[in-house]
TIVOPA-680019 format. One record per residue: residue number from 1; y, x negated, z of N, C-alpha, C in turn. Coordinates in steps of 0.1 Angstrom, whole numbers. Layout:
% TIVOPA-680019
ATOM torgu n.north n.east  n.up ca.north ca.east ca.up c.north c.east  c.up
ATOM   NUM       Y      X     Z        Y       X     Z       Y      X     Z
...
//
This chain:
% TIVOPA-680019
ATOM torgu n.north n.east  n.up ca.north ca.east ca.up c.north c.east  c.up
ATOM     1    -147   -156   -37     -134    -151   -41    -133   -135   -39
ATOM     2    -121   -134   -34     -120    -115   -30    -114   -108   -48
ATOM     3    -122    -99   -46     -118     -91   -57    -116    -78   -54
ATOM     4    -101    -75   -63     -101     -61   -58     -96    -51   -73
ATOM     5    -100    -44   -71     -100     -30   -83     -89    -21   -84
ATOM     6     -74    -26   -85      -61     -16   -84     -58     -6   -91
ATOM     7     -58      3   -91      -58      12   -96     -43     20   -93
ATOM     8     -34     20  -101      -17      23  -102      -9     24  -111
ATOM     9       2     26  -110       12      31  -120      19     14  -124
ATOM    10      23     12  -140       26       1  -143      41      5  -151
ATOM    11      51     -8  -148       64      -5  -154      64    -18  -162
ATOM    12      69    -16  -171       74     -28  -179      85    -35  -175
ATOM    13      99    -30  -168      108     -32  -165     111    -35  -148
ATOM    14     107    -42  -143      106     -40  -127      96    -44  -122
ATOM    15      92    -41  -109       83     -44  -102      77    -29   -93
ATOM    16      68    -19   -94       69     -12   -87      46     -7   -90
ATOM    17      41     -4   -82       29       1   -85      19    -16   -87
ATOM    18      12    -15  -100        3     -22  -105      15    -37  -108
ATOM    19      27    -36  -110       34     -45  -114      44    -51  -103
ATOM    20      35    -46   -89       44     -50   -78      36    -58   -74
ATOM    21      19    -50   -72        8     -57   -67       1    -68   -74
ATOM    22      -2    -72   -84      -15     -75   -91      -7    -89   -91
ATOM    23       6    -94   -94       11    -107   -96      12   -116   -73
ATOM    24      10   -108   -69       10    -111   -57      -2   -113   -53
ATOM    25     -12   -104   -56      -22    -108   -51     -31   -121   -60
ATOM    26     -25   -117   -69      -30    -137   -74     -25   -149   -72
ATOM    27     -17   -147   -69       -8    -157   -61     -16   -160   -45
ATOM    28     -24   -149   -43      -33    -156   -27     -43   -158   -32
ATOM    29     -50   -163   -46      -64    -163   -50     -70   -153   -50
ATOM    30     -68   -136   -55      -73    -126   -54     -74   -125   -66
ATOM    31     -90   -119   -74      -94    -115   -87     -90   -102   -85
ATOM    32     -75   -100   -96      -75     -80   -97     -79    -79  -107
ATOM    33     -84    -63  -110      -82     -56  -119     -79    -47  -121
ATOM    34     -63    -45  -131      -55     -33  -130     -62    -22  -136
ATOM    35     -62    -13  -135      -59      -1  -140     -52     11  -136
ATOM    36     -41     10  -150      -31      15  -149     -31     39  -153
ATOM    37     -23     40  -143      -22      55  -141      -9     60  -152
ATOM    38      -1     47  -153       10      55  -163      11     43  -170
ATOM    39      22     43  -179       28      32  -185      46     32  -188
ATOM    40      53     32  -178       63      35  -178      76     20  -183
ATOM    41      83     23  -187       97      21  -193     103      7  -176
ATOM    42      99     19  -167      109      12  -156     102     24  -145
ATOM    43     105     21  -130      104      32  -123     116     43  -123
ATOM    44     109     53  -117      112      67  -119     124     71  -111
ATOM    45     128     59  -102      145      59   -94     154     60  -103
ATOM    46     154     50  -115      167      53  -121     168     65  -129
ATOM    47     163     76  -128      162      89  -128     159     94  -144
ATOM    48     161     79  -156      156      86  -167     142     71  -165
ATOM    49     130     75  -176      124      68  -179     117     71  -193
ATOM    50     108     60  -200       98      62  -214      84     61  -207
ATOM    51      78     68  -219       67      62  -218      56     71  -212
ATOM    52      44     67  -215       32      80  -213      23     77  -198
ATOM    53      23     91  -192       14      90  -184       2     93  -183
ATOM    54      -8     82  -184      -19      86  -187     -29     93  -184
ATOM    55     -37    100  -193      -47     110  -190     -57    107  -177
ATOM    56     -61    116  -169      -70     111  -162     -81    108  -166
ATOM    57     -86    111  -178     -100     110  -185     -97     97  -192
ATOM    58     -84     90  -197      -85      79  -201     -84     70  -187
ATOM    59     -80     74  -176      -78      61  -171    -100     60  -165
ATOM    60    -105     73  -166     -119      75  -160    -129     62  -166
ATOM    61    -123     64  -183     -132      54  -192    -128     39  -194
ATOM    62    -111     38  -186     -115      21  -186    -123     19  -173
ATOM    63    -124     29  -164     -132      21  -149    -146     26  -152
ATOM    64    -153     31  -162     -164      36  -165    -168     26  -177
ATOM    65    -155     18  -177     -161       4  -191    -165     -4  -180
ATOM    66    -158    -12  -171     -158     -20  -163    -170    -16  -156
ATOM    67    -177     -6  -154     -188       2  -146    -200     -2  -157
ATOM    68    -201     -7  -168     -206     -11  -180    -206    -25  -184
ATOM    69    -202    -34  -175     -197     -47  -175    -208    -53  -164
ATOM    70    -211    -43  -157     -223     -44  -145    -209    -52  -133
ATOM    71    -198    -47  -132     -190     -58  -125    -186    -52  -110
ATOM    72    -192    -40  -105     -189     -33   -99    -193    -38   -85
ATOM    73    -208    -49   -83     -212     -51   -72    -198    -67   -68
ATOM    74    -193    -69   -76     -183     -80   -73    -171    -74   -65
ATOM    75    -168    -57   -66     -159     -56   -66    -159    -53   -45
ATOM    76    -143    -60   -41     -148     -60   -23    -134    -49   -22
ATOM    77    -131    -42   -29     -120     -31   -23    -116    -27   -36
ATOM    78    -112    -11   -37     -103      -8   -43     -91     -3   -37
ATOM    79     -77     -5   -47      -67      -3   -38     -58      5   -46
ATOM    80     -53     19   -42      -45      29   -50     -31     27   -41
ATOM    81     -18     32   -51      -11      40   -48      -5     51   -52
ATOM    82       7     50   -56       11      63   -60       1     74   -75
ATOM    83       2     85   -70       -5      92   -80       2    103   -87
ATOM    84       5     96   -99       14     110  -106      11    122  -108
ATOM    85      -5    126  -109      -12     138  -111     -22    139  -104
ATOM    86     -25    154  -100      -36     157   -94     -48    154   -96
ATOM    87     -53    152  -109      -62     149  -112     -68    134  -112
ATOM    88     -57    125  -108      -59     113  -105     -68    112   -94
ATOM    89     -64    116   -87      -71     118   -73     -85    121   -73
ATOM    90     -92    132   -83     -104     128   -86    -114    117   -90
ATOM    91    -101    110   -96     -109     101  -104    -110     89   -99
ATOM    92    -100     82   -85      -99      74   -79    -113     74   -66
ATOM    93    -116     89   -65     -124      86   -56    -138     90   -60
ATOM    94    -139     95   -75     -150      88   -81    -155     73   -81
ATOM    95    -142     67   -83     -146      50   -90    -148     46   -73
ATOM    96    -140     52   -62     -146      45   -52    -161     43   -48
ATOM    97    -165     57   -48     -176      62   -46    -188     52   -56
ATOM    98    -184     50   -66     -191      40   -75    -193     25   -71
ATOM    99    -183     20   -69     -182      12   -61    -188      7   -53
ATOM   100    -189     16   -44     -196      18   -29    -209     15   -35
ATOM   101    -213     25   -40     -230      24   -42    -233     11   -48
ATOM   102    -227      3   -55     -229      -9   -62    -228    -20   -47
ATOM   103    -220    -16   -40     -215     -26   -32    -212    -17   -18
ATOM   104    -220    -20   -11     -221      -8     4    -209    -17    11
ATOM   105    -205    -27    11     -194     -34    20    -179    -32    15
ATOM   106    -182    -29    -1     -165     -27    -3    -159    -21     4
ATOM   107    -146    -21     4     -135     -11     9    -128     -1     2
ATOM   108    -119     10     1     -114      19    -6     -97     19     5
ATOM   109     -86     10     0      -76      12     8     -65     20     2
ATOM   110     -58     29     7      -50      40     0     -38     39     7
ATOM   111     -28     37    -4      -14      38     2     -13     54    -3
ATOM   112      -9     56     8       -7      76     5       8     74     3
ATOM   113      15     73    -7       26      75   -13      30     91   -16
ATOM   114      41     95    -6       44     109    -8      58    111    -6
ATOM   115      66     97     3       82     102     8      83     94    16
ATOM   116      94     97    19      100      86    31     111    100    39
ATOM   117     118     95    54      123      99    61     134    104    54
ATOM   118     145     91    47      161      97    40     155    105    26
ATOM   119     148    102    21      141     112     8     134    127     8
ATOM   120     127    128    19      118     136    18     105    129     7
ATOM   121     100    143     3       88     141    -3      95    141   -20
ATOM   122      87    129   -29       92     127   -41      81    128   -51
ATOM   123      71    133   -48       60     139   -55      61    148   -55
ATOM   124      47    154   -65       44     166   -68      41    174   -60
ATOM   125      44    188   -53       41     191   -41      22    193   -36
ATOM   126      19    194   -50        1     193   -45      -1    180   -44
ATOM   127       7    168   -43        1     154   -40      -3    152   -25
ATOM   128      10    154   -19        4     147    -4      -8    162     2
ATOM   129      -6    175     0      -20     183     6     -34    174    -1
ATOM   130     -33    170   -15      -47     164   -19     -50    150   -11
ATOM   131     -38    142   -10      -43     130     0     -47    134    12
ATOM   132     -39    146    23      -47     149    33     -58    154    36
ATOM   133     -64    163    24      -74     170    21     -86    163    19
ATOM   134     -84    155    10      -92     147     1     -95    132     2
ATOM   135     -82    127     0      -80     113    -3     -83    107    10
ATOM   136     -71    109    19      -72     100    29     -86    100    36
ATOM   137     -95    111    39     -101     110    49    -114    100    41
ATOM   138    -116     97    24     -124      88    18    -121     72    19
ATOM   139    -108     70    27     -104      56    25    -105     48    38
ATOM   140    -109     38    39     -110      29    54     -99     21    54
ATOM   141     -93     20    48      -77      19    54     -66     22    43
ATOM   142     -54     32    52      -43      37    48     -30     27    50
ATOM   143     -21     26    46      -10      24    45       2     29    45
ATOM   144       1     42    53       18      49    53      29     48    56
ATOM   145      40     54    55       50      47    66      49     61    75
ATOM   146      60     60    82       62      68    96      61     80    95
ATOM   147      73     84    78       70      94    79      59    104    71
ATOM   148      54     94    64       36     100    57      27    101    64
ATOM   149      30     91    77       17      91    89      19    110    95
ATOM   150      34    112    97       37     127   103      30    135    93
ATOM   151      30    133    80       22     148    75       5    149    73
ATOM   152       6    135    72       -7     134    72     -13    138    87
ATOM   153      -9    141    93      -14     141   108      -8    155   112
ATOM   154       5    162   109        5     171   111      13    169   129
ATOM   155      22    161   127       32     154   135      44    150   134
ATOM   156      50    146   145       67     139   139      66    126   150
ATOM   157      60    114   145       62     103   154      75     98   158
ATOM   158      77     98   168       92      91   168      92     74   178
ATOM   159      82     80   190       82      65   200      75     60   195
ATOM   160      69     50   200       52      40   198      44     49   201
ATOM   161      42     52   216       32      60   223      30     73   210
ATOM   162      36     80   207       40      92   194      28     83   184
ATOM   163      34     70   178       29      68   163      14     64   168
ATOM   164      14     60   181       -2      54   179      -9     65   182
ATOM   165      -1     75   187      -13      86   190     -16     96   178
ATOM   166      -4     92   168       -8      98   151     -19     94   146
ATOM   167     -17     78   150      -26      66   143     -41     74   146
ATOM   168     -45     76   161      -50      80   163     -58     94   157
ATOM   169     -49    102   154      -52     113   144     -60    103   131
ATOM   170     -48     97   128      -53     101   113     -68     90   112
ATOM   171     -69     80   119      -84      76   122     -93     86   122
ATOM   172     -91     96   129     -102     108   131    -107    112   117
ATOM   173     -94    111   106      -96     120    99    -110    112    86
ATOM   174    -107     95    90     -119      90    82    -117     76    86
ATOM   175    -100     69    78      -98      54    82    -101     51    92
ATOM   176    -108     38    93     -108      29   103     -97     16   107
ATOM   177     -92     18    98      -74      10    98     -70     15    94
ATOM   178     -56     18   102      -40      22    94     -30     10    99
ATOM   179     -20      8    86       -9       2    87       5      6    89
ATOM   180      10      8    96       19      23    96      33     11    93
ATOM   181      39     15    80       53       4    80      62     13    78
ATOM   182      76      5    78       85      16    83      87     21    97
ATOM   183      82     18   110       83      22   121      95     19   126
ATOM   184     102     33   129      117      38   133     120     41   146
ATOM   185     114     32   158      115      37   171     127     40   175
ATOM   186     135     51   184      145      53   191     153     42   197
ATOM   187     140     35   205      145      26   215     148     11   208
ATOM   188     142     13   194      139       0   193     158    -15   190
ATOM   189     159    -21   192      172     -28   189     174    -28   177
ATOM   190     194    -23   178      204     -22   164     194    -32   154
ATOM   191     194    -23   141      191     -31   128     180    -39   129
ATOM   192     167    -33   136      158     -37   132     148    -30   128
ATOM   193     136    -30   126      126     -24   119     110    -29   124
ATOM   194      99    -23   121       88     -25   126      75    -22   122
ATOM   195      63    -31   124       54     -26   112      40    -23   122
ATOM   196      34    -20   124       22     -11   131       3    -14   124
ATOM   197      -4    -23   127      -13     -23   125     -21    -15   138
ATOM   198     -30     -5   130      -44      -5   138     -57     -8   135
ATOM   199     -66    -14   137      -77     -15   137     -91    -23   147
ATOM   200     -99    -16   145     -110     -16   154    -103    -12   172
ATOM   201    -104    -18   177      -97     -16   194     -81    -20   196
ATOM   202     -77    -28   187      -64     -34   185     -54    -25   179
ATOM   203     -40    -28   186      -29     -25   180     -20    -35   179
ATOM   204     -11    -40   171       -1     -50   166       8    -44   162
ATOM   205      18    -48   168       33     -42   162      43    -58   157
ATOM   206      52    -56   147       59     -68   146      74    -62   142
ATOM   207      82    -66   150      100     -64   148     100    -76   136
ATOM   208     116    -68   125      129     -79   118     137    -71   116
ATOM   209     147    -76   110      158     -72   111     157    -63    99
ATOM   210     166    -53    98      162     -48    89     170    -50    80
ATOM   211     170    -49    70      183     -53    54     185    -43    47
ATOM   212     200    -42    46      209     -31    38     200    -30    23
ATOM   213     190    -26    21      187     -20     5     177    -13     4
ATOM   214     177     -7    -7      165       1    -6     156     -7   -20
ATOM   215     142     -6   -15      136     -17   -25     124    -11   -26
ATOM   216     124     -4   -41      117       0   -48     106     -9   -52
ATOM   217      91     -7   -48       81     -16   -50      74    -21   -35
ATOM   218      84    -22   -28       78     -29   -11      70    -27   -11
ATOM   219      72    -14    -7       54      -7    -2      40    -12    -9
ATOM   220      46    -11   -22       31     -13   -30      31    -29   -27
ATOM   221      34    -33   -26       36     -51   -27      29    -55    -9
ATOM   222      34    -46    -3       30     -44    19      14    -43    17
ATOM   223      13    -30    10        0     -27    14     -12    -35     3
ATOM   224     -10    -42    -8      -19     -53   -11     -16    -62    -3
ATOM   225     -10    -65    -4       -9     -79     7     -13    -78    15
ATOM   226     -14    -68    27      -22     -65    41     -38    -58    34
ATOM   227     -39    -58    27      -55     -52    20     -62    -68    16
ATOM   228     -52    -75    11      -60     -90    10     -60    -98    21
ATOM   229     -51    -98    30      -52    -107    43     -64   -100    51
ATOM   230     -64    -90    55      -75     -84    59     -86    -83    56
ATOM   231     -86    -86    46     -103     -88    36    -105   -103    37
ATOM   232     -96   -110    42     -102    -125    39    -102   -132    56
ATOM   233     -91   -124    65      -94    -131    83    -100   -120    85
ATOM   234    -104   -106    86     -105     -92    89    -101    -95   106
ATOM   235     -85    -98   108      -82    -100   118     -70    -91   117
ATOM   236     -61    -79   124      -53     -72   122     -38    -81   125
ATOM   237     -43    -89   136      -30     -98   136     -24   -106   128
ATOM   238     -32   -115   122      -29    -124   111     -23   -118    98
ATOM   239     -33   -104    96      -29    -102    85     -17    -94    82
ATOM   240     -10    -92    97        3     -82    97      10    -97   101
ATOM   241      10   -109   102       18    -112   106      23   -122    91
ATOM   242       9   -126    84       12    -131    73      23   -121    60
ATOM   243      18   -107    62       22     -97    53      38    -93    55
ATOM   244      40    -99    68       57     -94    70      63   -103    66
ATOM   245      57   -115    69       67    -127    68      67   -130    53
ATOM   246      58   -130    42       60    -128    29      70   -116    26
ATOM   247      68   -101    27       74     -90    25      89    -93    29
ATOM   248      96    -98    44      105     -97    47     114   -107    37
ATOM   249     106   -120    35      115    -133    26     113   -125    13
ATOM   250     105   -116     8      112    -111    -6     123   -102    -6
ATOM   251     122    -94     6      134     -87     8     142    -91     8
ATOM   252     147   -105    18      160    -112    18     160   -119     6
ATOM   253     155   -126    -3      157    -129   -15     163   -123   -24
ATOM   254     154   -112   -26      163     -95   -31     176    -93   -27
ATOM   255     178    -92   -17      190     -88    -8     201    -99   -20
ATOM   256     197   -112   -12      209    -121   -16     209   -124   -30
ATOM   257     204   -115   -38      208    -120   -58     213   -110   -59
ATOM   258     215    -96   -50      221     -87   -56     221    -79   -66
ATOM   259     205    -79   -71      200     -71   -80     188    -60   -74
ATOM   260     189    -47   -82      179     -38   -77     162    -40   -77
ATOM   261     160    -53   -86      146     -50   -86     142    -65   -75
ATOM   262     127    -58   -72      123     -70   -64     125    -83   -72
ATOM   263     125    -94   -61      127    -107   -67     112   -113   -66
ATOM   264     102   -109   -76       88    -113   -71      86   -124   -74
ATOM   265      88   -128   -87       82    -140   -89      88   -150   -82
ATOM   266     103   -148   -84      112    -158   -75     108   -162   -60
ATOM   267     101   -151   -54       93    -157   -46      78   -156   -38
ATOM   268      72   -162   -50       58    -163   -52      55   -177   -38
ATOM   269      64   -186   -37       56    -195   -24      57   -192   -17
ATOM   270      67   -182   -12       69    -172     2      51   -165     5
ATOM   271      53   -160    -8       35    -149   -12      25   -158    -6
ATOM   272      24   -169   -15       15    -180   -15      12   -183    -4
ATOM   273      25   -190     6       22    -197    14      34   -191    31
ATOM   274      27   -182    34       39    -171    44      43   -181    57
ATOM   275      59   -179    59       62    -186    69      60   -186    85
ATOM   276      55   -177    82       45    -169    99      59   -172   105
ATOM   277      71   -164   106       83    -168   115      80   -153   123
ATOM   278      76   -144   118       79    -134   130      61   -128   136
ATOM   279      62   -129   148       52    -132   162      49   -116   159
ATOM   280      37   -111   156       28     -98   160      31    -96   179
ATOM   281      28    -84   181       30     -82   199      18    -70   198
ATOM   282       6    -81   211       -2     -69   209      -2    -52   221
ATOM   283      -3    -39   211        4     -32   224     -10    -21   224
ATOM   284     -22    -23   221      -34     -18   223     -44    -34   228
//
């Protein structure tokens, strides 16, 4: 059984961080364990929220209990996203680094959460320099979208040839997989959208249509899901092809109830059991 060590921000109200991820990935037979970076009310879109964000020294001593449980050689990946403080970041790639030594095969997968294209950057401005500095180049695979792949790399992707040759960068910088979602090609056909694996010699790209909303949580929900598919075929195709076709039927689910928050549980057999409707294309 794959186990993985999530390490994120949790809402009571919603689905976004640790409460996007951790119910999905048990739904594919994945042992998590959360630990949580804040404890929020609701996410931070609807512009007020409650609730405390937690110290980095508290979140140090639940993964330093768990490190006391002797549970660490079990563990086959840890997986971050968003980080509300800088000092998070130390402590995430402490517990990797722990990890590791318990277990030389685990992985450390990082969604570098810093912004999107119509947003800009919605962090703290020392966040995304620490993930490029620091973070990313400790992680074997990232999860950005298009436009976090550009800063992290110190580019502006816009074609394929463009994003894979980012991809390219940002491998140098440490990962051995990136997942690049969100891919906004010029050329690509009205209203659709596209998702970008690389790893080992391969590249996989997958078109859908894209859907009128904006859906707070995807991401974190994309990149466990492609962190467990991959850990269990360690096949870049399967696991981008399984990860859309779940991701995309929660979107249209979402879409059609007409509510802001994901519809996760509502569809947990989509998670469970993915309709593989949309074909990977290999372009490496």
């Amino acid at each position: 059984m794959t186990t993985i060590v999530s390490i994120q921000s949790a809402v009571a109200y919603g689905h976004v961080g640790n409460s996007a991820a951790v119910f999905p990935l048990q739904r594919l037979g994945v042992e998590v364990w959360p630990v949580y970076t804040v404890n929020f009310s609701n996410h931070t879109g609807y512009g007020a929220w409650r609730g405390p964000l937690i110290a980095a020294d508290d979140v140090r001593k639940v993964i330093t209990g768990m490190e006391e449980r002797g549970a660490f050689p079990e563990v086959d990946a840890v997986l971050s996203g968003y980080q509300g403080g800088i000092q998070i970041g130390d402590v995430i790639l402490d517990a990797v680094a722990r990890v590791k030594a318990a277990n030389p095969k685990a992985i450390y997968a990082c969604d570098p959460v810093m912004g999107n294209a119509k947003s800009g950057c919605f962090v703290h401005p020392d966040i995304p320099v620490l993930l490029r500095e620091k973070v990313v180049p400790n992680a074997d695979l990232i999860t950005p979208n298009q436009f976090e792949l550009g800063f992290l790399t110190h580019t502006e992707p816009e074609s394929l040839e463009d994003t894979l040759a980012s991809v390219d960068k940002a491998r140098e910088m440490g990962p051995s997989t990136v997942l690049v979602t969100s891919v906004l090609r010029p050329d690509r056909p009205a209203d659709t959208i596209e998702m970008l694996a690389v790893h080992g010699d391969e590249a996989w790209i997958v078109q859908t249509p894209m859907l009128p909303l904006k859906a707070n949580g995807s991401g974190d929900v994309t990149a466990a899901l492609f962190t467990a598919h991959l850990l269990d075929s360690g096949r870049p195709d399967e696991a981008l092809a399984k990860t859309v076709s779940s991701v995309y039927a929660l979107l249209e689910r979402t879409h059609a109830s007409g509510r802001r928050e994901l519809q996760l549980v509502q569809s947990q057999d989509e998670i469970a059991s993915p309709a593989m409707e949309f074909e990977p294309r290999r372009v490496r």
